[in-house]
Structures are given as structure tokens and as C-alpha cells.
C-alpha positions in Angstrom: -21.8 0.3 0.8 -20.4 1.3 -2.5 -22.6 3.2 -5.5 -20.4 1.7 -8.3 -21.3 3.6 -11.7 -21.9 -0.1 -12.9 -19.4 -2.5 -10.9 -17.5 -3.5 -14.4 -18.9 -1.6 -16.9 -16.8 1.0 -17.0 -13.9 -1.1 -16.1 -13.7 -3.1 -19.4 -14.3 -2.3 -22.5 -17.9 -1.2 -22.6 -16.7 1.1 -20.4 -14.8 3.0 -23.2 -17.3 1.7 -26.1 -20.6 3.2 -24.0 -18.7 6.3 -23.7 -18.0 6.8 -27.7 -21.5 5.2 -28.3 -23.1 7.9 -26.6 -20.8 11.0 -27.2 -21.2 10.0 -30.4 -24.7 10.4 -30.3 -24.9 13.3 -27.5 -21.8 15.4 -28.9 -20.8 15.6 -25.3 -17.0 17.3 -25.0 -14.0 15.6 -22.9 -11.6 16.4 -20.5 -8.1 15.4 -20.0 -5.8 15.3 -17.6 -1.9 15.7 -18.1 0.6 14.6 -15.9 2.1 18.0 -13.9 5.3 18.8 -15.9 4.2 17.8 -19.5 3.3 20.1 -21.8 -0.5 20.6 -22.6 -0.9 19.7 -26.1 -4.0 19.1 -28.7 -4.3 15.3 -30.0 -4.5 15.6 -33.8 -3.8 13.2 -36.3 -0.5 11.4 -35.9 2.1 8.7 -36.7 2.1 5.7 -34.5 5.6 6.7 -33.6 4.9 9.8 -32.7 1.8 9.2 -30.8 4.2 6.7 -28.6 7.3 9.1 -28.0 7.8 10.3 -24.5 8.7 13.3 -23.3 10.8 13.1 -19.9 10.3 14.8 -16.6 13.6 15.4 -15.4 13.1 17.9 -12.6 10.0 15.8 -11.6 9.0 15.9 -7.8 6.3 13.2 -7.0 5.8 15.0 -3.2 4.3 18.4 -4.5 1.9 16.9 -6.9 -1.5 16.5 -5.7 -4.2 13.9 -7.0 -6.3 14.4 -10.0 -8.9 17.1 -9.0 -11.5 15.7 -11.1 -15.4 15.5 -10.2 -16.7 13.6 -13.5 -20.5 13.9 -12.6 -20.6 17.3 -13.4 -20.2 16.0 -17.4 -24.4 15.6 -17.0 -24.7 11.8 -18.8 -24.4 8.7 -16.5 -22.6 7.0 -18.7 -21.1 9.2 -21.7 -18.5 10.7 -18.9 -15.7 12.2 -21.2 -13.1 10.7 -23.3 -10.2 11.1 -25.4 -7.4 9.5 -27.0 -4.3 10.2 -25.4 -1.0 10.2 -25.8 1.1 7.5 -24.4 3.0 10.0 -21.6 0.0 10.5 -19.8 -0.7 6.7 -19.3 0.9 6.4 -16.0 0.6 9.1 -13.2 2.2 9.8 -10.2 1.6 12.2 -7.1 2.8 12.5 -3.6 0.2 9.8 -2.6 2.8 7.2 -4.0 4.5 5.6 -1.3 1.1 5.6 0.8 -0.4 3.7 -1.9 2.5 1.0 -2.3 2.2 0.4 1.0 -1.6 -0.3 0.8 -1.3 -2.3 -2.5 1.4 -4.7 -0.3 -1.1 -5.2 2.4 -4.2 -5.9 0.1 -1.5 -8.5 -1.7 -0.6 -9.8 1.4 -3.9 -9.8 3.0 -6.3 -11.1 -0.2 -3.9 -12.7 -2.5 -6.2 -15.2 -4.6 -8.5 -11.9 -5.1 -5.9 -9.6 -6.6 -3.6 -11.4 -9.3 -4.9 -13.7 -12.3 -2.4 -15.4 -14.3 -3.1 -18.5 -16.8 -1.6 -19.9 -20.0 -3.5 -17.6 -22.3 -2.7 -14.4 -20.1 0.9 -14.8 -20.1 2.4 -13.5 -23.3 0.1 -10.1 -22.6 1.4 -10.2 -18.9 5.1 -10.9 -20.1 4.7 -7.9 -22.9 2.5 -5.3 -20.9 5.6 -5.8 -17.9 8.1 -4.5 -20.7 5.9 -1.7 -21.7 5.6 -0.1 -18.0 9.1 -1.2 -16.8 10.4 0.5 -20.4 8.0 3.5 -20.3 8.1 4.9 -16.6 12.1 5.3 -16.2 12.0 7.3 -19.7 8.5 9.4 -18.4 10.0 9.2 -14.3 13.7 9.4 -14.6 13.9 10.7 -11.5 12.5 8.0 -9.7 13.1 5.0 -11.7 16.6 3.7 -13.5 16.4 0.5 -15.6 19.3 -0.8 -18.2 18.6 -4.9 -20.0 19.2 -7.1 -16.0 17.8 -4.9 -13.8 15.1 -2.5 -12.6 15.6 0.5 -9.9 13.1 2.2 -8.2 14.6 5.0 -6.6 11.6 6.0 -4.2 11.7 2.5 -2.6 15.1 1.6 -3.1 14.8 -1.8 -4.5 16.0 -3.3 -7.1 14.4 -6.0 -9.7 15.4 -8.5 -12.0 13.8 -7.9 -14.6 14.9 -11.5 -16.8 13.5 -13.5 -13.8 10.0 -11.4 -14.4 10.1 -11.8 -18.1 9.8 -15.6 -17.9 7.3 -15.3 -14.7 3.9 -13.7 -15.2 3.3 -13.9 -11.4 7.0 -12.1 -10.4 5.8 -9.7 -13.5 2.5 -9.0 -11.7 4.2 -8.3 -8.5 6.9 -5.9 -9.2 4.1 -3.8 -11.2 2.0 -3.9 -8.3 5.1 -2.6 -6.0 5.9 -0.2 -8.5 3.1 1.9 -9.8 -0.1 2.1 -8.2 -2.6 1.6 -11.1 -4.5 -1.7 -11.3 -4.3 -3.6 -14.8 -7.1 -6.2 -16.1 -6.0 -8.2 -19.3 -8.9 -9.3 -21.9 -7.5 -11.5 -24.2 -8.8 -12.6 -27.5 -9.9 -15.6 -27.9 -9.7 -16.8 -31.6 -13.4 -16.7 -32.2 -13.7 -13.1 -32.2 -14.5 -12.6 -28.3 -11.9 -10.9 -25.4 -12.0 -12.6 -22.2 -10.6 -11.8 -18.7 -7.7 -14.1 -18.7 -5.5 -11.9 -16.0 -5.1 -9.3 -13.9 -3.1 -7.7 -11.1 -6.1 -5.6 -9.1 -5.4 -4.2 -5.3 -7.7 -1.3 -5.8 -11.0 -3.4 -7.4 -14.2 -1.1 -7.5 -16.7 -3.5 -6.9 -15.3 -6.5 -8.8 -14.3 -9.7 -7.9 -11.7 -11.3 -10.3 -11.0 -14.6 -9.8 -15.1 -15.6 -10.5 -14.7 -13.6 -14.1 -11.7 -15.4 -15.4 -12.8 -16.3 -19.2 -16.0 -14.3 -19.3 -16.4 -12.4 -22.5 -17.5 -8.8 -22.5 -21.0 -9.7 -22.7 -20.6 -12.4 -19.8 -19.4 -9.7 -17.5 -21.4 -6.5 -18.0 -25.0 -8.9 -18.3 -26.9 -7.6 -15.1 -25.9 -3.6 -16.3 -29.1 -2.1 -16.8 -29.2 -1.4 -20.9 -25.6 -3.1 -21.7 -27.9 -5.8 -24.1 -29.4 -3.2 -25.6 -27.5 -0.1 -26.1 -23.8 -1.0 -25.7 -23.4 -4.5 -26.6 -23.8 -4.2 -30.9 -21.1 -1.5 -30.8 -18.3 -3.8 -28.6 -17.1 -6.1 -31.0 -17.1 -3.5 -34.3 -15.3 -1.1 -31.9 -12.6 -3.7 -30.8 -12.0 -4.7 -34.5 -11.0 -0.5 -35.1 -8.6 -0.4 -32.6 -4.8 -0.3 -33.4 -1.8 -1.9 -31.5 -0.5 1.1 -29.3 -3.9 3.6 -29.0 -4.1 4.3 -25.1 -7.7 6.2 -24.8 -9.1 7.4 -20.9 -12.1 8.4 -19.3 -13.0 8.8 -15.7 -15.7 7.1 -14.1 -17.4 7.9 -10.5 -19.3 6.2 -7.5 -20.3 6.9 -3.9 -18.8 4.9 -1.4 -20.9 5.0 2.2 -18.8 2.3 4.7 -15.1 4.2 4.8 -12.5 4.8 2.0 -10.4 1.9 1.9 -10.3 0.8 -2.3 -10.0 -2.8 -1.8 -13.8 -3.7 -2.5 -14.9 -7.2 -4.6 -18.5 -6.3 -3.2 -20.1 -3.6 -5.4 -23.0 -3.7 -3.1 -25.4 -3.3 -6.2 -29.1 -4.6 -6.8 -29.8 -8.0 -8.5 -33.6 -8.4 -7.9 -33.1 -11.8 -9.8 -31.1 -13.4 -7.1 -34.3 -12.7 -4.5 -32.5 -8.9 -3.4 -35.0 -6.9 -2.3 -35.2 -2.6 -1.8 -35.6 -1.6 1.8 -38.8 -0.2 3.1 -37.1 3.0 3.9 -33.5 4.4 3.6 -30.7 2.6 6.0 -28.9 5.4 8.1 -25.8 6.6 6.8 -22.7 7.8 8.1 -21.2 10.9 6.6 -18.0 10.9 8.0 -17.4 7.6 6.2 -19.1 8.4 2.8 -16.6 9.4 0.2 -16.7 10.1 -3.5 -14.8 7.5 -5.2 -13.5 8.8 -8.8 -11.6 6.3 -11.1 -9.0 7.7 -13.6 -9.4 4.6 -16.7 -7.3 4.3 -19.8 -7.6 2.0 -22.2 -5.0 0.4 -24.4 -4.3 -2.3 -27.4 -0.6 -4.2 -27.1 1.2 -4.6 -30.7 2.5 -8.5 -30.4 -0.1 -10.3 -28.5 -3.3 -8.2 -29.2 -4.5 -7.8 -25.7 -6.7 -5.3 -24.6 -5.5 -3.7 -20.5 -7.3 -2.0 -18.5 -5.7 0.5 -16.2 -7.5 1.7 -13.5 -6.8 4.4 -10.9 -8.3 5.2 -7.8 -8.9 8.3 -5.8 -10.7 8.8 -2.9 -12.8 12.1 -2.0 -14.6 12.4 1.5 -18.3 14.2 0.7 -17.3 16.7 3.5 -14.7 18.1 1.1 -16.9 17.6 -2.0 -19.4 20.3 0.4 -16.8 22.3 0.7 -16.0 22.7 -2.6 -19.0 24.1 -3.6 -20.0 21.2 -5.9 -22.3 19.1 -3.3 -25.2 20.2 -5.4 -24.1 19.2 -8.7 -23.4 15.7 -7.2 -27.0 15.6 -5.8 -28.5 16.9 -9.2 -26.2 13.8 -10.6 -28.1 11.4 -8.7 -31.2 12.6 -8.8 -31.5 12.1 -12.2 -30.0 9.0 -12.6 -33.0 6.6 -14.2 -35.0 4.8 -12.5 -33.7 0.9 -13.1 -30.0 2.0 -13.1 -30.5 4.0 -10.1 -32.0 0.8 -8.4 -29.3 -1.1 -10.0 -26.2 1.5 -8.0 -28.3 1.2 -4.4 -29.3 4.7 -4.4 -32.9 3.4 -2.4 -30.3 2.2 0.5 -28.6 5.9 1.0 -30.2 8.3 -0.7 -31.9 10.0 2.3 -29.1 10.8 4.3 -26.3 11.4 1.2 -28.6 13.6 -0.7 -29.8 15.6 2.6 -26.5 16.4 3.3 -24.9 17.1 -0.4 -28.3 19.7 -0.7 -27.1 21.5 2.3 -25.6 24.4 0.4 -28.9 25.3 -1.3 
């Protein structure tokens, strides 16, 4: 059973426009992360061409980099989490859970094909153009473990070799090879000519509660409509947002859910609460098992393409068992987190289903 922080709100764009929405109006401060290796620098004002320069990491060693150690719930808002514009370096990560997570991407693609790659007509050109930015980005960030020149791609992890002209004219080959190459999920909203984005394609092994294929052409609106107070504190801001937003800006946040049925991050259910399609809350808590509740923590970025005008979604995922959150010292803060989550959106995430067990044993350190 998965607590998703709102299935697809903070996957697509009122994920980043809820965020600036309310740390505008809360003043909350962000966090960042940097990759391990680049240097820890300020975002000021900048050119476009500076803001995209990237800095190489030549004695870069994936093994002996650990995943992102972040714990987002202790920002204090459910949904103003932290964010910040960032520079285009940081936009893809890697760590010594690489090769694991290839090899769990190929058997979610094997295993649930139709649910984890979207390509149509309209999604194409963005597919085509957001395949050249990754393939051209990661052997200048990664030249250690990736060599490209105009025919062909090489990872040098894996060993395999691509070429790259065939995915250039194949949005489905271009899917794939990202897929076996970095392990971040990408969801395409395209625009639509009428002044709306839609989901028009995506490559997604690792969803958080979202099921793809069913939201092909829904608009923002379409998609985030059961999120408690989307209507009427998010949606006004979307479209003026989108309209500010320049070819090449890359902004992130991180975004946080509980996770009670094991840690595997293939999950089209979001197990949340839709009284309107006759769900009903349990009389009393269902009984949890702890050994297979984890802390599921999603590293997001957001960014514009130049040509086509497509808005991607890159999504991360990393996995935290609430044992180690315990042991950490920050069981507490999660439970505090929770507890004040309000009422309807607390409904919304499942917390009636759990909560007695999870928040028993995240207290424990009191």
C-alpha cells in the first residue's frame, strides 16, 4: 500500500507550480543536491549559455557514491517541499545503485511493457530532441562511463554500444536506450496549440502511483482533478507559470511517500482514496508489516526543450526502509509529518489504512 504525496501531483507540473505557489507565499527555503564531484556553487542570475555549460567529472567513480540522503518531510509543508533552479550538471545523477537499477528497469520493460513507454505522433519530435539532450549531456557530465561521437553511443558500464541515427528516427528505440542507460523516468507534456500541455509520452519503469497509458492526452487539470485543493489553490497559477518558463531552465524538488507492501518502484496503483468511486475508510486500521514499509523519496526536476517546447519530467526514485529512517533518529519528524497532514488530504494518501501500526512504530524513539 503506497502513501503517494498525491499520485501525480508532484509528478507534473503542478508539482513544481504548487511548490513556488506556496514558497512564495510561505517563504519556505530549499535544498539542493549536487552530484558528488561538482563544485557547490550559488544560482544567480545568468546567461542561458552559461546556465547550460557542464562541468566534467573525469575521475568520477559511480561505486563509492551513495544515494541521495534526503528526508524531504522535515521541510514542515505537505506540499511547498523545497525547490530551486538548477543548473543543467545536476540534472542527471548517478551512484553505485546503477547497474542494480538497469537491471530492474529491463525487467519492469520486459515484464509490463504497455505500462512503461508512451509514444504517439505528437510526442515524437520531444522524444527525438530530449534523446539528444541526455545522450549529448551525460558523456560530457560522465566521461568516464559513457563515450559518444555523431553514429554511435557507448556505455562503458554495460558495455554496449548504440546507434544513435537508428534512435533519432525511432521514438520507441529512443525510449529504450534511455531507459537502459540512466535510471531516471521521463514524462513528456506537450503543448497542445490551444494553450494546454498534455501527456503525450513517456518512458516510466519506476511510476509512483501512476498509470500512463490511461492519461495519454490529459491536460494538467485532467490529471491532478481528484488532488484534494489542486481546483482551488494550484490550478490558476499553472498556465501563467508555463507561459514564464524559458527553453533550457531545468528546476527540482523532492517529493516523499510511505510505501507499506515491499520496496519494489514499479507501482501504477497509488492505493489512494476516491470516496466518489464508492471507496470507503476501514472501521479500524489494517495491520501493517514493518519489515516491508519503506520511505519512498522521489528526486524531480523539471525542464522546458528549446525546439519543440515540451515540458519533461524527470523523476528519480529511492527507496528507504522505516527501520533505517528509526535509526537515523528522524522517525519522529516523519510521524510529526503525518500527523499533521489535513484532514481530506490525509484521507486522500490512505493514512486511516496504516496509520496505527506506522506511526506506533516511527514514535518509538520518544
Amino acid at each position: 500500500m503506497a502513501l503517494e504525496s498525491s499520485t501525480f501531483m508532484y509528478l507534473l507540473l503542478g508539482t513544481a507550480i504548487a511548490v513556488i505557489i506556496l514558497q512564495r507565499l510561505y517563504g519556505r527555503k530549499s535544498q539542493h543536491y549536487h552530484q558528488p564531484g561538482a563544485t557547490e556553487s550559488k544560482i544567480t542570475p545568468r546567461t542561458q549559455e552559461k546556465a547550460d555549460q557542464v562541468t566534467p567529472l573525469l575521475d568520477f567513480d559511480f561505486t563509492n557514491v551513495p544515494p541521495i540522503p534526503y528526508r524531504p518531510f522535515k521541510s514542515g509543508l505537505h506540499v511547498a517541499m523545497g525547490i530551486k533552479k538548477i543548473q543543467k550538471e545536476d540534472w542527471i545523477i548517478m551512484d553505485r545503485g546503477y547497474l542494480d537499477r538497469l537491471d530492474e528497469r529491463k525487467t519492469v520493460m520486459e515484464e509490463h511493457r504497455e505500462s512503461t513507454i508512451g509514444v504517439n505522433d505528437i510526442s515524437a519530435p520531444a522524444i527525438v530532441e530530449l534523446f539528444r539532450e541526455v545522450m549529448e549531456h551525460i558523456p560530457k557530465r560522465f566521461p568516464t562511463m559513457f563515450h559518444s561521437d555523431s553514429q554511435t553511443f557507448k556505455n562503458l558500464v554495460t558495455k554496449k554500444t548504440y546507434n544513435l541515427q537508428k534512435a533519432l528516427h525511432d521514438p520507441v528505440v529512443a525510449l529504450e536506450t534511455l531507459s537502459e542507460n540512466v535510471e531516471e523516468d521521463f514524462y513528456l507534456m506537450c503543448p497542445d496549440g490551444n494553450g494546454e500541455f498534455r501527456l503525450q509520452g513517456f518512458i516510466a519503469c519506476f511510476p509512483g502511483g501512476f498509470d500512463g497509458p490511461s492519461r495519454i492526452g490529459m491536460s494538467f487539470k485532467d490529471i491532478h482533478g481528484p488532488v484534494p485543493g489542486y481546483e482551488e489553490r494550484i490550478a490558476k497559477g499553472v498556465d501563467k507559470f508555463v507561459s514564464r518558463m524559458k527553453g533550457g531552465d531545468i528546476i527540482e524538488r523532492f517529493n516523499w511517500s510511505l510505501q507499506t507492501d515491499g520496496k519494489d518502484l514499479f507501482r501504477l496503483d497509488g492505493n489512494n482514496y476516491y470516496p466518489e468511486l464508492g471507496q470507503t475508510l476501514p472501521d479500524e486500521p489494517v495491520p501493517i508489516d514493518i519489515d516491508q514499509s519503506y520511505l519512498r523519496c522521489e528526486r524531480q526536476s523539471l525542464i522546458v526543450l528549446k525546439e519543440t517546447g515540451a515540458i519533461i519530467f524527470t523523476v528519480r526514485a529511492y527507496m528507504t526502509s522505516l527501520h533505517d529512517v528509526v535509526n537515523e533518529g528522524n522517525g519522529v519528524e516523519l510521524a510529526d509529518a503525518i500527523d499533521s497532514m489535513p484532514e481530506k488530504l490525509g484521507h486522500y494518501k490512505m493514512r486511516p489504512f496504516w496509520e496505527r501500526d506506522v506511526m506506533k512504530y516511527l514514535r518509538q524513539q520518544a
